[in-house]
C-alpha positions in Angstrom: 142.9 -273.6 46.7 145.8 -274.3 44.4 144.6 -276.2 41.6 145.6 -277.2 38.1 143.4 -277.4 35.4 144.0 -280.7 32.7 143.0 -279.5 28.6 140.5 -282.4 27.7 140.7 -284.0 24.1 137.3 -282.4 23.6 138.0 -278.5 24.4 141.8 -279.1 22.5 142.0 -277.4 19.3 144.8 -279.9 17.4 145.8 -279.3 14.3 144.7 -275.3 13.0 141.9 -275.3 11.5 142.0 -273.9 8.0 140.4 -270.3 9.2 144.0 -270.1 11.4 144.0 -270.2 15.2 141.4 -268.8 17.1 141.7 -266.4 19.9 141.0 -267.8 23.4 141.4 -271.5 22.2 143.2 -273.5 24.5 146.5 -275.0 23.7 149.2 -277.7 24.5 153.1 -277.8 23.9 153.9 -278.6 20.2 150.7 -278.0 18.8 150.4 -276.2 15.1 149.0 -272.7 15.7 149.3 -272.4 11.5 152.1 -270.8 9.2 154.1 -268.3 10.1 153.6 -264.6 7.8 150.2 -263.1 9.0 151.1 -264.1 12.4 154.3 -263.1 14.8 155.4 -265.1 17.5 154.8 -264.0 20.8 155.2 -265.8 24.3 154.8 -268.8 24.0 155.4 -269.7 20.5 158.0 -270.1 18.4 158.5 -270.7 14.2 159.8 -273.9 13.2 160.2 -274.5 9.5 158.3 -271.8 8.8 155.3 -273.5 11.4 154.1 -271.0 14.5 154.2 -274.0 17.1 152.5 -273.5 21.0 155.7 -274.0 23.4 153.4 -273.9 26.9 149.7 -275.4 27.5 147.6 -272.4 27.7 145.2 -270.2 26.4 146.2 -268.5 22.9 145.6 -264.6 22.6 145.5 -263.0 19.2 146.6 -259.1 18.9 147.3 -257.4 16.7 148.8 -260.2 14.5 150.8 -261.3 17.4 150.3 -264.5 18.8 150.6 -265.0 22.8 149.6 -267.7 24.8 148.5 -266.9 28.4 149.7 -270.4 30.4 146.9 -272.3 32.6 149.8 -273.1 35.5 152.7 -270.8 36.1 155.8 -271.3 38.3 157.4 -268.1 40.7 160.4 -267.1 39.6 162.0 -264.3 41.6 162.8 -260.6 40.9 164.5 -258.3 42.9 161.8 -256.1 44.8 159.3 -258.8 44.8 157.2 -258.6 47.8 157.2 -262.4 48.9 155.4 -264.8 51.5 158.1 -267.3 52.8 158.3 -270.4 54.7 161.1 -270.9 57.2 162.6 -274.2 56.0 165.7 -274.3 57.9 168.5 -272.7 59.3 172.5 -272.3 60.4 174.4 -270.3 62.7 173.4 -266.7 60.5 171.2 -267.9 58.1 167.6 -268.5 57.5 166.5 -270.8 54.2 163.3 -269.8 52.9 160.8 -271.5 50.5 159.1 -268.6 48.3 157.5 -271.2 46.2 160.8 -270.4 43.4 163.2 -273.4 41.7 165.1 -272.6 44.4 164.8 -272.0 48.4 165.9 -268.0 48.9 168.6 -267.1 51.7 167.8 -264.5 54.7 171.0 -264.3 56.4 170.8 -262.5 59.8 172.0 -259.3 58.8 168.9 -258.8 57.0 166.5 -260.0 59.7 163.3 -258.7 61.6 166.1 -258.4 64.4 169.1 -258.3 66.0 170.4 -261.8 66.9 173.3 -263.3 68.5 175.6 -266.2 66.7 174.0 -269.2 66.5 170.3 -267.9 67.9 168.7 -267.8 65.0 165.8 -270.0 65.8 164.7 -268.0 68.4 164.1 -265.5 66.1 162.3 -267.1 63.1 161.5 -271.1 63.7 160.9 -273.6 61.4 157.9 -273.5 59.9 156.5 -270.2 60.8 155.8 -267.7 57.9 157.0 -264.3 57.2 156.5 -261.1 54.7 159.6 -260.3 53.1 161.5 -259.0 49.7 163.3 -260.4 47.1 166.8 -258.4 47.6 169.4 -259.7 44.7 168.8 -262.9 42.3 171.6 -264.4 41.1 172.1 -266.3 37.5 171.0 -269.7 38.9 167.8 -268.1 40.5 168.4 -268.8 43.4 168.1 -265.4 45.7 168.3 -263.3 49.1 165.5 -262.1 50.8 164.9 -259.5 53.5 162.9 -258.6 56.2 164.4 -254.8 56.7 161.9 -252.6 55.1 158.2 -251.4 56.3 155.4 -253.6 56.3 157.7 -256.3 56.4 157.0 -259.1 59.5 156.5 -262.4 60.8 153.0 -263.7 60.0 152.0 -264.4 63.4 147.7 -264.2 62.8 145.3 -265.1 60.2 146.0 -267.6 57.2 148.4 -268.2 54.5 147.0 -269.7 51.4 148.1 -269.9 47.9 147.0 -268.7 44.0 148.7 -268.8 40.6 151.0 -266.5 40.2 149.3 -265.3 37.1 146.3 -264.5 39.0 149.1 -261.8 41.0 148.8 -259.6 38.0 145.4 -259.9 37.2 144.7 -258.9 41.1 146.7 -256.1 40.8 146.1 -254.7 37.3 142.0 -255.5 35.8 141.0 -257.2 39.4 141.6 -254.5 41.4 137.5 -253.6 42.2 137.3 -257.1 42.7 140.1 -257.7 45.5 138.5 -254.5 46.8 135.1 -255.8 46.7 136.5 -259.2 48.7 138.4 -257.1 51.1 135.4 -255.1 52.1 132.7 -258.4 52.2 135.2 -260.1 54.4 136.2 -257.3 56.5 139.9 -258.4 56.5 143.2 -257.1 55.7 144.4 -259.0 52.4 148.2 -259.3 51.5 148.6 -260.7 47.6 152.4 -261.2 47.1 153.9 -261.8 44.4 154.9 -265.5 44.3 151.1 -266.7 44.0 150.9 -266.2 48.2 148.0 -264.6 49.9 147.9 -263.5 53.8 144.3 -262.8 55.2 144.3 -261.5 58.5 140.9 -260.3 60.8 138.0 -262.7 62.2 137.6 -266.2 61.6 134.5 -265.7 59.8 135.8 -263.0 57.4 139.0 -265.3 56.8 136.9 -268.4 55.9 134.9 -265.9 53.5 137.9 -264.6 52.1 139.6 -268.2 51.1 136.0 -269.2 49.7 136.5 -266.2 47.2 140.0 -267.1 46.4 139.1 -270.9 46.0 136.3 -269.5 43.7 138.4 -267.1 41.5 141.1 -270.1 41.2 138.5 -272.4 40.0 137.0 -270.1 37.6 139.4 -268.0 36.3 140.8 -270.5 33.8 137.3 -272.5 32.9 138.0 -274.2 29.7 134.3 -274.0 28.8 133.7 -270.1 28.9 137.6 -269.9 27.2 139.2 -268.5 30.1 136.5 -265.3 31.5 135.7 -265.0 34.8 
């Protein structure tokens, strides 16, 4: 379902064209979006000798005057109160290391587990490889961060499936999207769990699941088509 769209030479804008840049084009990293003075720079773009230059490969948003660019592929990168999908990775005596798809694997030390363990029993709590719902508790200067598991809703991910989407397609989901996660929630008949690193937990029948990662694999697909400039 992940997937990672490549700008082709034809749908590239290059150089400005002398109108100025054009909302919705598609970008790369160092290309001339046009002179700085009618346009700000947004996310995305800075001003170089006077030169509004594209810093990420994306799709360029114009408004008012302000230019943005909306990237293709994003990476997770924590915040405390993030409601996160992990991966147990590995573990010691009182801690738990867990991939959250960030730079760097987050810590669940024991004290913050989904229960009480004894010194050194840690994998008969959480094992390698198994999956869990937690938060993002404290992220410190390098990124790196803790999570926890005390809080409600929070669990091992013991049924369904586990798959992944951008973590730009989070906000989207949760902000415009909402009729349509509703809408894929009710024609699959299953409980659907978007956190916010880009990881989504379906959980009811098999045949609601599968029709529930077809939708996601769909969205993913189409949600950044070059050809229709980035519209679902």
């Amino acid at each position: 379902m992940k997937s990672r769209l490549v700008a082709r030479p034809d749908n590239m804008s290059g150089n400005s064209s002398a109108d100025g840049p054009q909302d919705s084009q598609i970008v790369v990293p160092g290309e001339n979006l046009g002179k700085s003075g009618e346009y700000e720079a947004g996310h995305g773009v800075v001003i170089t000798n006077d030169t509004l230059l594209a810093t990420k490969n994306g799709k360029l948003i114009i408004k008012n005057n302000v230019l943005t660019i909306e990237p293709i592929h994003t990476t997770y990168f924590p915040r405390p109160s993030d409601l996160v999908i992990g991966y147990v990775e590995g573990c010691t005596n009182n801690i738990w290391f867990i991939d959250i798809g960030a730079p760097f694997n987050a810590i669940l030390p024991m004290s913050l587990g989904p229960s009480k363990a004894s010194f050194g029993s840690t994998r008969q709590v959480l094992d390698i490889g198994e999956s869990i719902l937690c938060r993002v508790q404290e992220v410190e200067e390098t990124h790196s961060s803790v999570v926890t598991m005390k809080g409600m809703g929070l669990r091992k991910i013991n049924t369904g499936s586990v798959d992944e989407i951008d973590p730009h397609l989070v906000s989207y989901l949760s902000g415009n999207g909402k009729d349509l996660l509703r809408e894929m929630k009710e024609n699959s008949d299953c409980r659907i769990i978007i956190a916010d690193n880009g990881r989504v937990w379906v959980d009811g029948e098999v045949s609601g699941i599968i029709n529930a990662r077809n939708q996601f694999k769909d969205l993913t697909q189409n949600y950044r088509l070059i050809e229709d400039g980035g519209n679902i």
